[in-house]
Steps between C-alpha positions, in 0.01 A plus 500: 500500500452737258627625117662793490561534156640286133856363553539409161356292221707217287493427116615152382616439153811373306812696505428707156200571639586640810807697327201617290287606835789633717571730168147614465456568869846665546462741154089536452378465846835696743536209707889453581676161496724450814612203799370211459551194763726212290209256468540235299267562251609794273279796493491940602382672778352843391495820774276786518673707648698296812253218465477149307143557378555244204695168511540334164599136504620271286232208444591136581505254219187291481330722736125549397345841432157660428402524119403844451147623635534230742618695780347762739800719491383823333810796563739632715435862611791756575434819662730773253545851456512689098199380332577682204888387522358143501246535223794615282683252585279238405424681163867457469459136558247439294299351791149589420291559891161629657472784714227508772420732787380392854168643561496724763874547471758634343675163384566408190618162370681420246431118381704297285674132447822418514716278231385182699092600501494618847325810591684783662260790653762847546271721780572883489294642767587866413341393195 
């Protein structure tokens, strides 16, 4: 056995809260909501491109989470194209973000949290 690459990673949270997230990751971040299997929990699938890369699901009442810092999870990276097209965007937003470069590379990131408090990395390697 062997990993071949991220499927997807899921977001839990009340249903304002993911209307909230599916919003921010549809309109700031490009992702595109689409099919979605009829679980039975309510919640949004998000694509890049032809791909569920982000499932967003509906928490369970009386289910336990993390208080914040408690967790290890630190951001989601997605691998984009238009790094200026992005940084406007963001200004547009409002969402204030750090830039960093890969040494040795031409990568930059683009680092900033979403309305929830989880990071989101954008990677432009044409930086």
């Amino acid at each position: 056995m062997k990993v071949v690459r991220l499927d997807h990673y899921n977001l839990c949270g009340s249903r304002d809260q993911l209307e909230s997230l599916c919003l921010f990751y549809t309109e700031v971040v490009g992702l595109t909501a689409g099919d979605r299997p009829p679980f039975e929990k309510f919640g949004y699938w998000l694509y890049a491109d032809e791909h569920p890369v982000l499932h967003l699901s509906e928490s369970a009442q009386g289910s336990v989470h993390l208080q914040s810092g408690e967790a290890s999870f630190n951001h989601a990276a997605f691998s984009c194209t238009g790094l200026q097209e992005f940084e406007r965007k963001l200004a547009k937003h409002g969402i204030d973000y750090r830039v960093a470069r890969v040494p040795e590379t031409e990568t930059v990131q683009i680092f900033f949290s979403d309305p929830a408090g989880n990071g989101v990395e954008l990677s432009f390697p044409d930086g």
